[in-house]
HTML snippet that shows the backbone in 3Dmol.js (N, CA, C, O; Angstrom):
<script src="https://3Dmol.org/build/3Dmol-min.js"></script>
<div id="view" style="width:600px;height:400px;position:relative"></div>
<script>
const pdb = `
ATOM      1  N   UNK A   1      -3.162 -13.122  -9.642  1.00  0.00           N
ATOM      2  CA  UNK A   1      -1.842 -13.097  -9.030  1.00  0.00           C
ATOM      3  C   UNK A   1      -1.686 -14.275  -8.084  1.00  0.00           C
ATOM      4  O   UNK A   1      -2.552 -14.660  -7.298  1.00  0.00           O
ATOM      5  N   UNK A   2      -0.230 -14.910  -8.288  1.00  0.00           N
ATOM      6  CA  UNK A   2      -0.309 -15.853  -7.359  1.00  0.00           C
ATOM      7  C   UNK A   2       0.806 -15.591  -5.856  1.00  0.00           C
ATOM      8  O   UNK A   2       1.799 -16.197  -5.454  1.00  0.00           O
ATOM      9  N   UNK A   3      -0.066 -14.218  -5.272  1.00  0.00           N
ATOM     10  CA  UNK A   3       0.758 -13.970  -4.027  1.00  0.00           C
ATOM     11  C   UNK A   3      -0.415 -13.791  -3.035  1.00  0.00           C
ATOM     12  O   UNK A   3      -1.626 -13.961  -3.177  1.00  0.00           O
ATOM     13  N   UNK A   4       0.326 -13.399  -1.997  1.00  0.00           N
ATOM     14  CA  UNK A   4      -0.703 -13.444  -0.492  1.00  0.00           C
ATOM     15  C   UNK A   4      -1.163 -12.030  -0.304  1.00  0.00           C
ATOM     16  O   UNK A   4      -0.314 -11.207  -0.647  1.00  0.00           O
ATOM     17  N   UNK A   5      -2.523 -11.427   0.246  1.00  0.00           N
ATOM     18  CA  UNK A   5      -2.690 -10.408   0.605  1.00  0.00           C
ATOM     19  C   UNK A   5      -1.681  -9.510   1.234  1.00  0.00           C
ATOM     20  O   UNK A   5      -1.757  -8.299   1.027  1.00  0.00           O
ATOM     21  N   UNK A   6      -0.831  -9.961   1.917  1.00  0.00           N
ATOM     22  CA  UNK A   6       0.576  -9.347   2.505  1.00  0.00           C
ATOM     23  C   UNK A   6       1.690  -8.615   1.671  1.00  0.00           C
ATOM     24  O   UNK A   6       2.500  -7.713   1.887  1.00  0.00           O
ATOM     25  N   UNK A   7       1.343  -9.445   0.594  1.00  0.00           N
ATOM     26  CA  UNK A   7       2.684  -9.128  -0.744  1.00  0.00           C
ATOM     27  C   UNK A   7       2.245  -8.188  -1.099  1.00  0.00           C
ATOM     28  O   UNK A   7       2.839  -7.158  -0.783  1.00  0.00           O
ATOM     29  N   UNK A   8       0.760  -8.064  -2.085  1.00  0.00           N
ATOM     30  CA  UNK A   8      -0.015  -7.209  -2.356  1.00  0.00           C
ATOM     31  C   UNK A   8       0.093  -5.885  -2.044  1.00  0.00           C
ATOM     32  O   UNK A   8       0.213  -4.827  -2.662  1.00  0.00           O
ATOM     33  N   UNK A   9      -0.012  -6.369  -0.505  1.00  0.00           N
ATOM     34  CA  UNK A   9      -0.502  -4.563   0.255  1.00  0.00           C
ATOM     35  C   UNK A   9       1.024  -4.025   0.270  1.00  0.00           C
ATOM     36  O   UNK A   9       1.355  -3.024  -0.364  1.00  0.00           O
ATOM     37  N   UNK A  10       1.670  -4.574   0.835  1.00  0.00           N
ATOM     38  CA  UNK A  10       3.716  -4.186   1.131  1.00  0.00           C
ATOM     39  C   UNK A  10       4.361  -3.470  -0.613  1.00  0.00           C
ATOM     40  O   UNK A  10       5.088  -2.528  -0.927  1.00  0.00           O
ATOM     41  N   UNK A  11       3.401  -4.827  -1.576  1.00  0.00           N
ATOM     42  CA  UNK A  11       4.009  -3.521  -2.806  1.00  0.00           C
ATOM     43  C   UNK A  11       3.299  -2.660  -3.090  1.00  0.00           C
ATOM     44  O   UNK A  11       3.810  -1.622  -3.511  1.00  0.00           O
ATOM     45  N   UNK A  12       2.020  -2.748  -2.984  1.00  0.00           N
ATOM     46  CA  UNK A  12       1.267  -1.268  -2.988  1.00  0.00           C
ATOM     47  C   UNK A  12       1.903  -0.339  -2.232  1.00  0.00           C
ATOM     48  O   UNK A  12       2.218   0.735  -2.744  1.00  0.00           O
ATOM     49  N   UNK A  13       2.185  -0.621  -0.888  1.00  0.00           N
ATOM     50  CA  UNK A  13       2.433   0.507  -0.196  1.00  0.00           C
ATOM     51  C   UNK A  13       3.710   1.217  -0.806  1.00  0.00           C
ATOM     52  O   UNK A  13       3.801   2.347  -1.287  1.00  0.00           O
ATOM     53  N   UNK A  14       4.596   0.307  -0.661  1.00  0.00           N
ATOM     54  CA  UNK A  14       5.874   0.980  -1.475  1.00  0.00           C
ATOM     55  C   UNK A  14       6.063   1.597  -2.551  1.00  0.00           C
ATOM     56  O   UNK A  14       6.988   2.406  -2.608  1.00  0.00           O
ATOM     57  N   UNK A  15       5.195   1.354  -3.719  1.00  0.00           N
ATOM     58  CA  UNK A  15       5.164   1.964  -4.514  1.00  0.00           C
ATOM     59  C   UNK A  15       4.381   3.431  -4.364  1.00  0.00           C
ATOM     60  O   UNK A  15       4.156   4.225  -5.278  1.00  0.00           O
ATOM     61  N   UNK A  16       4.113   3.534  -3.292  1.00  0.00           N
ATOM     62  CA  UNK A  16       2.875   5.007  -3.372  1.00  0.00           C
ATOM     63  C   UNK A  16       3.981   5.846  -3.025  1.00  0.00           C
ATOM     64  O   UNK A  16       4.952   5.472  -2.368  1.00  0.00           O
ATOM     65  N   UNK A  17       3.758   7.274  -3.603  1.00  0.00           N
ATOM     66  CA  UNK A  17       5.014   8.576  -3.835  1.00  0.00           C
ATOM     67  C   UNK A  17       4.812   8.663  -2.080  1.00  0.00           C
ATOM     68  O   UNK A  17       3.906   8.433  -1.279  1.00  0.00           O
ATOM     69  N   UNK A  18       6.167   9.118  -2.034  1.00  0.00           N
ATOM     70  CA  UNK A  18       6.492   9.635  -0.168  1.00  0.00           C
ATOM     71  C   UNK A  18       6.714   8.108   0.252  1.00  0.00           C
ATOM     72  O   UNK A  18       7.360   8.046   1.297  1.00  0.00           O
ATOM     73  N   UNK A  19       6.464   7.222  -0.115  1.00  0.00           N
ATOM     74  CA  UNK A  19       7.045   6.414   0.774  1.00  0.00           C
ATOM     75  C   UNK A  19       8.411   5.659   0.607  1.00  0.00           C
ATOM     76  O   UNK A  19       8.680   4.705  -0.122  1.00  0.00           O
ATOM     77  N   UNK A  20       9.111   6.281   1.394  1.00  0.00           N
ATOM     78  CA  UNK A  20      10.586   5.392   1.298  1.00  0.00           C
ATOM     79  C   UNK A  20      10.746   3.358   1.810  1.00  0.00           C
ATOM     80  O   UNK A  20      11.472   2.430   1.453  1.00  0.00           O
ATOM     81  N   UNK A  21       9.801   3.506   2.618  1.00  0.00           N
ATOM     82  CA  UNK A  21      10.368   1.774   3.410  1.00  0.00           C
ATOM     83  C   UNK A  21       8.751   1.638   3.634  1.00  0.00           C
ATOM     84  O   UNK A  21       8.126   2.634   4.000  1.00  0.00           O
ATOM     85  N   UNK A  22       8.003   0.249   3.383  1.00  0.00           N
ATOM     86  CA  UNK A  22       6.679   0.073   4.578  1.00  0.00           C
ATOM     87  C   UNK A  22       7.268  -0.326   5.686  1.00  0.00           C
ATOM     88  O   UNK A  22       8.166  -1.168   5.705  1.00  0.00           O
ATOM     89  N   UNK A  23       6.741   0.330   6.821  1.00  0.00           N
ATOM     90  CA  UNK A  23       6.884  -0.915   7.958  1.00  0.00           C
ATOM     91  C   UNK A  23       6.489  -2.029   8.066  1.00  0.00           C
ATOM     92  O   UNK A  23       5.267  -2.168   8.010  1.00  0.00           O
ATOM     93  N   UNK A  24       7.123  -2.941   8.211  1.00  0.00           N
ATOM     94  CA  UNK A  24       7.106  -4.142   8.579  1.00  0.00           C
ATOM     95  C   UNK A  24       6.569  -4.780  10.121  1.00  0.00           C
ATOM     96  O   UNK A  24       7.135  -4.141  11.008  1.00  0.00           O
ATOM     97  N   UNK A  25       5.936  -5.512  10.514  1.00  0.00           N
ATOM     98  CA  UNK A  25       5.803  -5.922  12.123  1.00  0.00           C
ATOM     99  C   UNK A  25       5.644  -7.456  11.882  1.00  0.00           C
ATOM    100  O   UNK A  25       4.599  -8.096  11.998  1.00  0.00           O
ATOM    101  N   UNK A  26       6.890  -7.934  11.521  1.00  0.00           N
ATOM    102  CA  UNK A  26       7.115  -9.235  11.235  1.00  0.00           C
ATOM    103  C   UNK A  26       7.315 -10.130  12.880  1.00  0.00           C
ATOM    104  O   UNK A  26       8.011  -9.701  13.799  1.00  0.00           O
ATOM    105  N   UNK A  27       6.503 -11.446  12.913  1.00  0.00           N
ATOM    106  CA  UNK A  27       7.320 -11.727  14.178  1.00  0.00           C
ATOM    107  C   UNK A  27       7.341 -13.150  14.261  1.00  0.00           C
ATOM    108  O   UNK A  27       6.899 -13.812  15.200  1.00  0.00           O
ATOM    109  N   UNK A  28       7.788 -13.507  13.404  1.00  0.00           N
ATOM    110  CA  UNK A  28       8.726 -14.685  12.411  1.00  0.00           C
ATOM    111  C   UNK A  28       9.267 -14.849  11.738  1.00  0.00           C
ATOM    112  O   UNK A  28       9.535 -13.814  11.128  1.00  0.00           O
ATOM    113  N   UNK A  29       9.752 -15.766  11.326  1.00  0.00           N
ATOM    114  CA  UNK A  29      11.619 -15.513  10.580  1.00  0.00           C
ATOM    115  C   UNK A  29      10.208 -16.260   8.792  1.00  0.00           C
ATOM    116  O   UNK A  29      10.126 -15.802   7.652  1.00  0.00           O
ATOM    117  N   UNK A  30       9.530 -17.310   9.367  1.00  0.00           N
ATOM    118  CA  UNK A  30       8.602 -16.928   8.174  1.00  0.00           C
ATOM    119  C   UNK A  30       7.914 -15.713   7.833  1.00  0.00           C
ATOM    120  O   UNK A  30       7.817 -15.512   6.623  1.00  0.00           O
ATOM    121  N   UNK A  31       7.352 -14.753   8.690  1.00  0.00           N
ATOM    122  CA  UNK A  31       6.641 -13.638   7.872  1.00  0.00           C
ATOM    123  C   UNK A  31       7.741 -12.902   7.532  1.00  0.00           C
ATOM    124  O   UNK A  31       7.662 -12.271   6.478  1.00  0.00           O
ATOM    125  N   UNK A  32       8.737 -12.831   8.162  1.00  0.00           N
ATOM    126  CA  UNK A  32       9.752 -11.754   7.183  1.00  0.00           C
ATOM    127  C   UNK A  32       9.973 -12.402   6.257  1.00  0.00           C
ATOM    128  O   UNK A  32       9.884 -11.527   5.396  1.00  0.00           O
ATOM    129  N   UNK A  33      10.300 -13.663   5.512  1.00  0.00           N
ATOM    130  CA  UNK A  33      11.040 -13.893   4.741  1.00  0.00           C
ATOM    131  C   UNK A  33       9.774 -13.407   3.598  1.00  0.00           C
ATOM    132  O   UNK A  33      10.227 -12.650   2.738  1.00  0.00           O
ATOM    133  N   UNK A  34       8.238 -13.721   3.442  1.00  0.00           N
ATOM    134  CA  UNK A  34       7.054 -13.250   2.985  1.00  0.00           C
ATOM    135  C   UNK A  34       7.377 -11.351   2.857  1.00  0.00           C
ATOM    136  O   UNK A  34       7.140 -10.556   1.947  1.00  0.00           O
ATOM    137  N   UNK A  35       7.876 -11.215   3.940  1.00  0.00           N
ATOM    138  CA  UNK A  35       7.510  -9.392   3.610  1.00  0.00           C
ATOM    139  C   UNK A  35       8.450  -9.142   2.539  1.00  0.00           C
ATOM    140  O   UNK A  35       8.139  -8.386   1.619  1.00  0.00           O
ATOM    141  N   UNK A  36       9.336  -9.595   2.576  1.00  0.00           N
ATOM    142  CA  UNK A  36      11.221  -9.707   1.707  1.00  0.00           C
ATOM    143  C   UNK A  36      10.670  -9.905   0.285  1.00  0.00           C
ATOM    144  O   UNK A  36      10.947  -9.038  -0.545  1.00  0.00           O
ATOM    145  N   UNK A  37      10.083 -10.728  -0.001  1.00  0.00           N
ATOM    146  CA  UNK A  37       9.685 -11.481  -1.218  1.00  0.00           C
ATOM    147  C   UNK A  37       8.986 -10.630  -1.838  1.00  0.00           C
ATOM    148  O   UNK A  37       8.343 -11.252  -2.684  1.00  0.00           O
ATOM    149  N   UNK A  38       8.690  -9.237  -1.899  1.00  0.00           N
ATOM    150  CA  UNK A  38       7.919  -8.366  -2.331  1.00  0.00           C
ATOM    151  C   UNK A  38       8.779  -7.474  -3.484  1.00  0.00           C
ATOM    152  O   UNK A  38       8.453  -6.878  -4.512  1.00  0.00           O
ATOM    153  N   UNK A  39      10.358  -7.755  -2.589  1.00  0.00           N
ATOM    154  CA  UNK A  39      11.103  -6.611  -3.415  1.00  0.00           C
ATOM    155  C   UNK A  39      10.901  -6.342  -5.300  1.00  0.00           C
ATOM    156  O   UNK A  39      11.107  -5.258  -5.846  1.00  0.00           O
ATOM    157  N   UNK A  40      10.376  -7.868  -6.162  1.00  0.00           N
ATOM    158  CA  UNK A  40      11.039  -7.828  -7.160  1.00  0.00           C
ATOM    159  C   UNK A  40       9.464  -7.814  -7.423  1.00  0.00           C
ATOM    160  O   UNK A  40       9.469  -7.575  -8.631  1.00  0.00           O
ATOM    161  N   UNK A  41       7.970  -7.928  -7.022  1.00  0.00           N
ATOM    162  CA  UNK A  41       6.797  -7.950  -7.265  1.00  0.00           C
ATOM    163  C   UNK A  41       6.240  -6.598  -7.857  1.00  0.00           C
ATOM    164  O   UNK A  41       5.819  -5.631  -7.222  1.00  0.00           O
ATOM    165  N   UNK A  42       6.324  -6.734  -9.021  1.00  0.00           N
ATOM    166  CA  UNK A  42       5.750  -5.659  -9.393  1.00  0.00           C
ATOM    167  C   UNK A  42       3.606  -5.706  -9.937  1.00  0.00           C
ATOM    168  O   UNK A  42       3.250  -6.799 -10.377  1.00  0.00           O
ATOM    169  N   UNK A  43       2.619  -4.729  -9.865  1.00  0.00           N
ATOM    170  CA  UNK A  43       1.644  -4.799  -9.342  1.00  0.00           C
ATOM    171  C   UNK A  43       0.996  -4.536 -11.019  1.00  0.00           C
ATOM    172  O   UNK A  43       1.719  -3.881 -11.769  1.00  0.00           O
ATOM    173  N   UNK A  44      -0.390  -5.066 -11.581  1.00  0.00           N
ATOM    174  CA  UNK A  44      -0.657  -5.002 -12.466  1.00  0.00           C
ATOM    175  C   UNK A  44      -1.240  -3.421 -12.330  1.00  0.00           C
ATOM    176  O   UNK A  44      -1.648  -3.114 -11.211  1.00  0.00           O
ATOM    177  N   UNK A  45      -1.302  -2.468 -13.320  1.00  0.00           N
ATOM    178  CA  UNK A  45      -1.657  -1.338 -13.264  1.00  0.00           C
ATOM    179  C   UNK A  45      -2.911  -1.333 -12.726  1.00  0.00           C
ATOM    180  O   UNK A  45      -3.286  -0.766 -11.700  1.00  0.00           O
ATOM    181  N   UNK A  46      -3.694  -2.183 -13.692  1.00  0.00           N
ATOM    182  CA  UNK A  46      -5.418  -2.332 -13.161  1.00  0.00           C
ATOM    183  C   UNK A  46      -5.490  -2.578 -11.451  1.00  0.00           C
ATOM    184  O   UNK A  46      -6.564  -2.293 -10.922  1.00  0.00           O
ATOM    185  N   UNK A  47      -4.621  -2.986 -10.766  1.00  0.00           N
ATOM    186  CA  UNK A  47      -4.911  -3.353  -9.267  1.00  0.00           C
ATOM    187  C   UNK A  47      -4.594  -2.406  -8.250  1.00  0.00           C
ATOM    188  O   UNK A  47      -5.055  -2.065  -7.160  1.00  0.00           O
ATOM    189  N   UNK A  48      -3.362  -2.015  -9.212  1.00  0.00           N
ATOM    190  CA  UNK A  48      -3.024  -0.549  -8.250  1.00  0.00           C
ATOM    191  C   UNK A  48      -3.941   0.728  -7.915  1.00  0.00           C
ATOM    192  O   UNK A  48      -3.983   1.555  -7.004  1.00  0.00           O
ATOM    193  N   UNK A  49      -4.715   0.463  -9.204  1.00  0.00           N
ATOM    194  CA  UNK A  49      -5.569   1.935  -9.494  1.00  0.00           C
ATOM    195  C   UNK A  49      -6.989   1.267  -8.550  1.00  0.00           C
ATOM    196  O   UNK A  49      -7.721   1.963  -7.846  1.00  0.00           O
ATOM    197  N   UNK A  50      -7.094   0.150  -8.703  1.00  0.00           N
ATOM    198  CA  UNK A  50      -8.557  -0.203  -7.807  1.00  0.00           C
ATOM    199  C   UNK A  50      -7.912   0.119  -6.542  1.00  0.00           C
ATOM    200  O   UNK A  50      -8.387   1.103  -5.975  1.00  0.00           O
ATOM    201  N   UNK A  51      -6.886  -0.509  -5.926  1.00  0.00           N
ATOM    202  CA  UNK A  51      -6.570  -0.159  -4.412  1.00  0.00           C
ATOM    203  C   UNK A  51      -6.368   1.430  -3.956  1.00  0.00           C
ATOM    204  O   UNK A  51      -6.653   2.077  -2.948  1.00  0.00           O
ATOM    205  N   UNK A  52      -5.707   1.728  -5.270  1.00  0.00           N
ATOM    206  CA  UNK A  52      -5.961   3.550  -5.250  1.00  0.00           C
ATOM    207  C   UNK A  52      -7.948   3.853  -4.998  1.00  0.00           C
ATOM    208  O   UNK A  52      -8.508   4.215  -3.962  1.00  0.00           O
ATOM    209  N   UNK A  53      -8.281   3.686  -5.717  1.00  0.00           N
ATOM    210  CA  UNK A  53      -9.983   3.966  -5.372  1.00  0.00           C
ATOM    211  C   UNK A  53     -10.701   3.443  -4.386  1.00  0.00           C
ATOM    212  O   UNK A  53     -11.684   3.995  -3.891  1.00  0.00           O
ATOM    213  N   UNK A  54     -10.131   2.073  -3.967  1.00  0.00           N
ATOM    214  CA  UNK A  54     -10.998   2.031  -2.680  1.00  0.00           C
ATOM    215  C   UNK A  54     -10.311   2.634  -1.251  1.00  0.00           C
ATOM    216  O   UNK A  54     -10.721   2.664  -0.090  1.00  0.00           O
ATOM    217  N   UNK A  55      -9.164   3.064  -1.853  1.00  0.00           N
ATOM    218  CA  UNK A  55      -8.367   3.276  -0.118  1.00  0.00           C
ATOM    219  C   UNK A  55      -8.331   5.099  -0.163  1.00  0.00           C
ATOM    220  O   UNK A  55      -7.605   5.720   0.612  1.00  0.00           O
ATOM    221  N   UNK A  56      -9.007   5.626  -0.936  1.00  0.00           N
ATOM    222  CA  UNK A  56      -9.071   7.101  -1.714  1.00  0.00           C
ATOM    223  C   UNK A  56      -9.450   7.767   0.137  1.00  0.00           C
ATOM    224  O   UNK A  56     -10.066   6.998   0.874  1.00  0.00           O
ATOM    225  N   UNK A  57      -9.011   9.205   0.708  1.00  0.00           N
ATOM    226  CA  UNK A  57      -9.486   9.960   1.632  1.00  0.00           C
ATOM    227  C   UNK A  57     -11.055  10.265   1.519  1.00  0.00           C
ATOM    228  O   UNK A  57     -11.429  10.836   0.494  1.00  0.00           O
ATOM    229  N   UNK A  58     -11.878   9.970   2.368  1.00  0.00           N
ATOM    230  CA  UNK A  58     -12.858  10.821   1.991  1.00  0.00           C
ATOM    231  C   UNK A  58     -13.234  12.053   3.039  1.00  0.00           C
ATOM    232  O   UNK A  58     -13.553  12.078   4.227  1.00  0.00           O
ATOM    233  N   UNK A  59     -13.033  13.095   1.979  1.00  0.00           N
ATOM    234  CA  UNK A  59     -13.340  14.626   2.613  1.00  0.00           C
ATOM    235  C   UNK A  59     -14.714  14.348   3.450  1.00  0.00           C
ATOM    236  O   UNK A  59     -15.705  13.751   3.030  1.00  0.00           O
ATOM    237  N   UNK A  60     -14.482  15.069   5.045  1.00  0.00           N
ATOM    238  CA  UNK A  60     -15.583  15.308   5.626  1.00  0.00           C
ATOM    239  C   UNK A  60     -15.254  16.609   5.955  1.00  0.00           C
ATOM    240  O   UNK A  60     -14.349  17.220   5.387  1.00  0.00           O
ATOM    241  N   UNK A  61     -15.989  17.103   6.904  1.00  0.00           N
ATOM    242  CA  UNK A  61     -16.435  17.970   7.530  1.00  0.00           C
ATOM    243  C   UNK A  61     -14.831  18.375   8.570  1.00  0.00           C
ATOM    244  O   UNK A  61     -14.365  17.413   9.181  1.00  0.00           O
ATOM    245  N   UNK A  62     -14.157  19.619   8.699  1.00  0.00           N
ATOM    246  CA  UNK A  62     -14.007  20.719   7.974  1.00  0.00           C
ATOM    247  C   UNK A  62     -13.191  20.536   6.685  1.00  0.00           C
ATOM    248  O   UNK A  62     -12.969  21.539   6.007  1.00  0.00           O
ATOM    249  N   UNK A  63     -12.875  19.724   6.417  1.00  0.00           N
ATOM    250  CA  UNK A  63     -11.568  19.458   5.217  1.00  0.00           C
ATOM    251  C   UNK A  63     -11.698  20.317   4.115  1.00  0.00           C
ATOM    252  O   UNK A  63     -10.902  21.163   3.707  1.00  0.00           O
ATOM    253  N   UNK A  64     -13.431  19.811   3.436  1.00  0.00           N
ATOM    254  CA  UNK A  64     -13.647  20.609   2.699  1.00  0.00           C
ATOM    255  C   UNK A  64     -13.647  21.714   2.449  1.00  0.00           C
ATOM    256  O   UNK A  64     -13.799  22.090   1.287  1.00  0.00           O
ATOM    257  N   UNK A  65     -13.411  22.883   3.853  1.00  0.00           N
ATOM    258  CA  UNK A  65     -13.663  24.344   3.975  1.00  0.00           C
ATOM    259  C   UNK A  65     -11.783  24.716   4.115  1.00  0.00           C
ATOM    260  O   UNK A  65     -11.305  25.816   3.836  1.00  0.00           O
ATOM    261  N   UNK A  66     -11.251  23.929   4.434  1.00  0.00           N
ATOM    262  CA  UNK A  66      -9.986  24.203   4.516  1.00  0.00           C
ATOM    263  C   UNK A  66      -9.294  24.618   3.023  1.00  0.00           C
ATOM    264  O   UNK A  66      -8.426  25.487   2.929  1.00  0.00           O
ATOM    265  N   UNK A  67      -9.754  23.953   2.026  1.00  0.00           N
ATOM    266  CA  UNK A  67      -9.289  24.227   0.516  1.00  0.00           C
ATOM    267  C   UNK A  67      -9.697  26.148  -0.092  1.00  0.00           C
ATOM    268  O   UNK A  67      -9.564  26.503  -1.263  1.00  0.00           O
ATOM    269  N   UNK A  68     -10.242  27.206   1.208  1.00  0.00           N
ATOM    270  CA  UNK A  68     -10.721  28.354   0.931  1.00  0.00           C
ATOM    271  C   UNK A  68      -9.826  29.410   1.872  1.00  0.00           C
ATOM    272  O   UNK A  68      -9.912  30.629   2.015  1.00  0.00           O
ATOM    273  N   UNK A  69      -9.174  28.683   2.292  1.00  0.00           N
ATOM    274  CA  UNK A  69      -8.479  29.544   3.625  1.00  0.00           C
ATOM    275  C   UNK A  69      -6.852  29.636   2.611  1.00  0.00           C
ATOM    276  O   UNK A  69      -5.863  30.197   3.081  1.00  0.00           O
TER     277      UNK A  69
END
`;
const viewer = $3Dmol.createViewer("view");
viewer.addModel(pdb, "pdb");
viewer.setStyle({}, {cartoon: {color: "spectrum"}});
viewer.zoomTo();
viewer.render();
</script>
């Protein structure tokens, strides 16, 4: 892909269910115009699903006992 880690993560995020808007904490008229540039970026399946697996919850301690209650 020829975009910036920023693009990346902003369309990942957006695309994940529940999320309506990412926040943004732009604080230049260059990084916004970078966050903007995301709208039409769509993400190769294969990248989505790796960022899905490495960014996955991991159950600790009580979480796991909560799934019995």
């Amino acid at each position: 892909l020829a975009v910036t880690p920023l693009q990346v993560a902003l369309a990942w995020v957006r695309d994940r269910p529940g999320v309506t808007a990412p926040i943004v904490g732009a604080r230049t008229a260059q990084q916004l115009m970078a966050a903007l540039s995301v709208e039409s970026l769509s993400l190769p399946d294969e990248i989505c699903r790796a960022l899905d697996d490495v960014s996955a919850p991991v159950h600790r301690y009580p979480d796991h006992d909560w799934s019995t209650l």
